[in-house]
Phi, psi and omega in degrees: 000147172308144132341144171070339166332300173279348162258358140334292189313300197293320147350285183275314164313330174280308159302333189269351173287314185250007157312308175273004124324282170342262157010280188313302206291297179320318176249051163244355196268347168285355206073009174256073189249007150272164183252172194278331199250092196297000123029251198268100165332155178298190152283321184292330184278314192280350195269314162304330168262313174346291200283328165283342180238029152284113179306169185096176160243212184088183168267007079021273148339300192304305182287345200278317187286342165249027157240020186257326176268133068243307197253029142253337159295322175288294213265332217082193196267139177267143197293165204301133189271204209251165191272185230231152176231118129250143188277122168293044157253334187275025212248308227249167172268138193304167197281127180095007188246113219233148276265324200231357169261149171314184139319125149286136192183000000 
């Protein structure tokens, strides 16, 4: 790894925590916090680990964690949301086809 990488990393993990605030946060405060796609986590369920699990320390830090106990104190914990169905055809390699080669033909 470059110098400095994992503290790069931690870095863009923390904006993206309140980068999805933004996004997030207005319609989860409208009350549209579901999605057309059962899927797909709740907004609410994804804005709550974003946020519970941004690294680092500081205020920055500080704040992610006191709007993260801010919207559990209002909603509670959000329910576990359902894991993703990929149809294993989209899993597996196409037919004829072999792990480090081209197609045959």
């Amino acid at each position: 790894m470059p110098p400095g990488f994992d503290a790069d990393l931690d870095r863009a993990t923390l904006a993206w925590a309140f980068i999805s605030t933004g996004f997030l946060l207005p319609r989860i405060l409208a009350g549209t916090d579901s999605s057309r796609d059962d899927r797909i986590p709740r907004r609410r369920a994804m804005l709550q680990h974003r946020l519970t699990t941004a690294p680092g320390t500081g205020p920055l830090a500080d704040l992610a964690a006191e709007i993260a106990d801010a919207l559990r104190r209002e909603y509670g914990r959000p329910p576990p949301s359902p894991r993703p169905r990929l149809p294993l055809t989209r899993l597996t390699r196409p037919r004829g086809r072999s792990a480090g080669g081209p197609a045959p033909g």
